[in-house]
N, C-alpha and C positions, 0 to 999 in steps of 0.2 A: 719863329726865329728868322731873320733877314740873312742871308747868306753874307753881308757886311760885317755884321753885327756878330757871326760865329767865326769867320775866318778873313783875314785882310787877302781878297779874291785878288786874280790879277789877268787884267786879259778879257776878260768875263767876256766879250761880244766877239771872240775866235770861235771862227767857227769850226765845230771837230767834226761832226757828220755833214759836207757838203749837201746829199741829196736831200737829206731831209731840210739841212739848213740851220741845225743843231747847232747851239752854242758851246760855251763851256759854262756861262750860266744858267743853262738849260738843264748838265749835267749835275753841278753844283745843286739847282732846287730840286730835282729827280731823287738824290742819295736824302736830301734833308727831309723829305717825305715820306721816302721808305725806309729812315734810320731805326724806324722802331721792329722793322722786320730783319733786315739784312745783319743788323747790329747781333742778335742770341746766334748768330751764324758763323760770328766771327768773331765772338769772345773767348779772350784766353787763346787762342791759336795765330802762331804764328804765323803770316802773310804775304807772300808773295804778290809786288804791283806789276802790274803790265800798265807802263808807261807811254802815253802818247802825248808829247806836249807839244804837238801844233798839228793835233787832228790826225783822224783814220790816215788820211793820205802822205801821211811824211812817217819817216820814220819811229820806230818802237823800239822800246827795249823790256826784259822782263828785270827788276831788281827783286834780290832777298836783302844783300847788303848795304842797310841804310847810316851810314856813320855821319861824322859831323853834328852839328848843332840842332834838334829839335826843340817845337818847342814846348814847355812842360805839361801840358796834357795828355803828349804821346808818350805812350807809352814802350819801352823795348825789352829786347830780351837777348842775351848770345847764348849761341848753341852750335858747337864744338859740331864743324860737318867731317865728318867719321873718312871720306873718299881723298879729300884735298888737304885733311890736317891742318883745317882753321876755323877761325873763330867768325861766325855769321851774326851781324847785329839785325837780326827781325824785328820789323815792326811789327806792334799787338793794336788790334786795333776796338778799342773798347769804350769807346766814347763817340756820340755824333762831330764832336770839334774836329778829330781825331782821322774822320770818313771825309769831311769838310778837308782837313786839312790836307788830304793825300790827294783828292779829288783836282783842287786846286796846283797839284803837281803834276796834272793832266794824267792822273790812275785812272783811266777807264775803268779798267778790271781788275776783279779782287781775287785769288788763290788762296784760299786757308790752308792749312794744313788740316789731316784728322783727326787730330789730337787735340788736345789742352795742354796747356805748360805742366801742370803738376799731374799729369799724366804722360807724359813726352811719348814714351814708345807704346803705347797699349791704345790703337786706335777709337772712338767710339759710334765709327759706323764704317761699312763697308760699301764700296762704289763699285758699281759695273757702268763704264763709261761706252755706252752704241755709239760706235763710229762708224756712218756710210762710207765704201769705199765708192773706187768710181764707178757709173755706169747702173745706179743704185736710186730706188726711189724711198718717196716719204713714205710710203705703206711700207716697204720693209722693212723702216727703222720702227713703225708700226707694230708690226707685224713681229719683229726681233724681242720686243719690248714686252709683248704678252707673252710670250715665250718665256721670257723671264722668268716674269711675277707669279707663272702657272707652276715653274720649277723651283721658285722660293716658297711657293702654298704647300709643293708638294714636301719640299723641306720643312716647313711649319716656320717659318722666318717672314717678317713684315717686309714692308717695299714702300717705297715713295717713290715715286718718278719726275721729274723734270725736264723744263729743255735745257739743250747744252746754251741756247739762242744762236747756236747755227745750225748745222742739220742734225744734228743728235739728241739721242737721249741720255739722261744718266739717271741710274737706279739704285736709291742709296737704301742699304739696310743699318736700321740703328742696333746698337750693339752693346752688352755690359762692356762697362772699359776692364778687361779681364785678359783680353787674349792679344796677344802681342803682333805686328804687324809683318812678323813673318809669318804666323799663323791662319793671318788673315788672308795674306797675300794668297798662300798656298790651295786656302781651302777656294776664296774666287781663281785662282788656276786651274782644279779640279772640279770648279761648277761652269767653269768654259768649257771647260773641254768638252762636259757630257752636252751640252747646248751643241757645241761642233758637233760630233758624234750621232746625236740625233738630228738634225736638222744640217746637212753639208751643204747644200747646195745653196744655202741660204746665211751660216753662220760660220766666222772664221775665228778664231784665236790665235791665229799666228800671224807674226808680227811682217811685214813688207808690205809694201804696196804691191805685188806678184797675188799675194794670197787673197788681196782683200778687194778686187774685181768683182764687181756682182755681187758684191760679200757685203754683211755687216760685220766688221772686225768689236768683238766683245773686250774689250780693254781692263783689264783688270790689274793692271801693275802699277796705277791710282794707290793703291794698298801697299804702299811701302815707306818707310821712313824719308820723309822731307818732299814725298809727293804730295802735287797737288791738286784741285777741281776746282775750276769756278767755283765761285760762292752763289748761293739761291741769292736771287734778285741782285747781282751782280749787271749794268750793261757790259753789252758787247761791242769787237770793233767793227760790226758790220755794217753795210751799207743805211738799212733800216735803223740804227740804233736799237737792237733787239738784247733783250734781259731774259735771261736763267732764269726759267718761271717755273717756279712747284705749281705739279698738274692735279685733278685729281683722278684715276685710273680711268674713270668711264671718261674722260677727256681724250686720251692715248686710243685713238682709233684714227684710219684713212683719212678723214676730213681736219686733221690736227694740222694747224698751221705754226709754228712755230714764228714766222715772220713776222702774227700777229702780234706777239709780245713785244712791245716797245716803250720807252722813253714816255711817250705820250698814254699807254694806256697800263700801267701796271698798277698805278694809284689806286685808282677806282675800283681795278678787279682784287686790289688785296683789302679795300676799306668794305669790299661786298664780301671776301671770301675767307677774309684773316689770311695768316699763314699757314700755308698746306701743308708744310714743311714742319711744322711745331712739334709732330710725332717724332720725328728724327733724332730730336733731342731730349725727347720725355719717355718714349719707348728704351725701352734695353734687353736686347734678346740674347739668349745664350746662343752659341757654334757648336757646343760637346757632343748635343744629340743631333742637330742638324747635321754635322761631320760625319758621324755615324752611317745616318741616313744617306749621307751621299756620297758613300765608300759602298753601300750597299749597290745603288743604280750604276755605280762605275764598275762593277763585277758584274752586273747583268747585262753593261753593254759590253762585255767583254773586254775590259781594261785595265781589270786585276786590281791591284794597291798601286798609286800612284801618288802617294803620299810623300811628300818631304820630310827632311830632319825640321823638329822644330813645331810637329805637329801631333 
């Protein structure tokens, strides 16, 4: 397919990443390559774009609220936001014309929601977003990241990890769509904390930039209704033009460059590797007995029930 031929482009030789010298037809053939991956990642879910329409260097905005005229292969949806008492027209983004066509509204970046439409509030994975704070290296986002996956084994719950394609990692557990995303929220609130709790000196869960010095801040409030994560194989607005790349575990070690992921090379590594990501959406793990189990560890680190309503 000709980026012509799927969407009338406009612009196409603006350039959005200066250093590297990135187009926006650069961008445009980049999603039409990886539409068959990024697309099961973003279907049926609602969309937040992070808009840049005259490159990283000029202003951005993020929209949810996309009204006015589309046209008919995009697809939308309103959903009543509960905070402000109105009506939000999400774009669903479930077709490559669809990626093409946002793409071409300079959407660098894609935000799903956790959900699916016919499941609105009952997420079907759970995110731990590693956020470096300052003064912080790639080995401890390293280093934070096995941490994890060591206390999601110990919970008997899967992991995928990727990069955030900035300095982070995010570590999504796929999940039956059963438990509702206050449930979710609360029980990733009570698997930070015992992360904090054992490991201080290294892991934060509370929220300021004061706390998160020397810290990796564990983000888990991803897990709420109308929150949202990069999308897997999403770019980024960073210098390198770098993408949200699903890793595979023995990847997530010291020498993990996250910068390598770019524009230029995600093709090749998902036409050799599929998507890593695929479990995410084909796994489905229950929380009843993992909850359990990590109501138990939070009484042996001395933390009692620390449970919410709603759990």
């Amino acid at each position: 397919m000709t980026i012509e031929s799927a969407v009338e482009g406009t612009h196409l030789e603006k350039v959005y990443w200066p250093k590297g010298r990135y187009t926006k037809r650069d961008m445009l053939e980049y999603y039409d390559r990886v539409a068959p991956y990024i697309l099961p990642h973003l279907k049926d879910r609602p969309v937040v774009l992070k808009r840049f329409p005259r490159g990283i260097k000029d202003q951005s905005f993020f929209q949810k609220n996309v009204k006015g005229t589309v046209p008919r292969f995009v697809k939308r949806v309103v959903i009543r936001a509960q905070t402000v008492a109105k009506d939000v027209h999400y774009i669903v983004c479930n077709n490559v014309e669809t990626l093409l066509y946002l793409a071409n509204l300079g959407t660098i970046e894609l935000h799903p929601w956790g959900s699916r439409l016919t499941t609105l509030y009952y997420p079907d994975y759970m995110i731990f977003d590693l956020d470096p704070g300052s003064r912080t290296t790639n080995e401890m986002v390293v280093n934070v990241a096995q941490k994890t996956r060591r206390l999601l084994d110990e919970l008997g719950l899967p992991s995928y990890p990727k990069t955030s394609g900035k300095r982070g990692i995010h570590v999504y557990v796929p999940l039956q769509v059963k438990f509702s995303y206050d449930f979710v929220r609360n029980f990733a609130r009570r698997f930070a904390k015992v992360l904090m709790v054992r490991y201080p000196k290294l892991v934060t869960a509370e929220r300021g930039e004061k706390h998160r010095v020397g810290k990796i801040y564990v983000d888990y409030l991803r897990n709420a209704v109308g929150q949202t994560a990069v999308a897997s194989y999403s770019l980024r607005d960073s210098e390198d033009a770098t993408v949200s790349t699903p890793l595979e575990w023995k990847e997530v070690r010291e020498d993990l460059r996250p910068e390598s992921f770019t524009i230029m090379t995600i093709a090749s590594r998902v036409a050799k590797k599929g998507d890593l990501f695929e479990g995410v959406l084909k796994q489905h793990a229950s929380l009843k007995g993992p909850a359990d189990k990590l109501q138990t560890v939070l009484q042996f680190h001395g933390m009692g029930d620390v449970r919410r309503r709603g759990e």
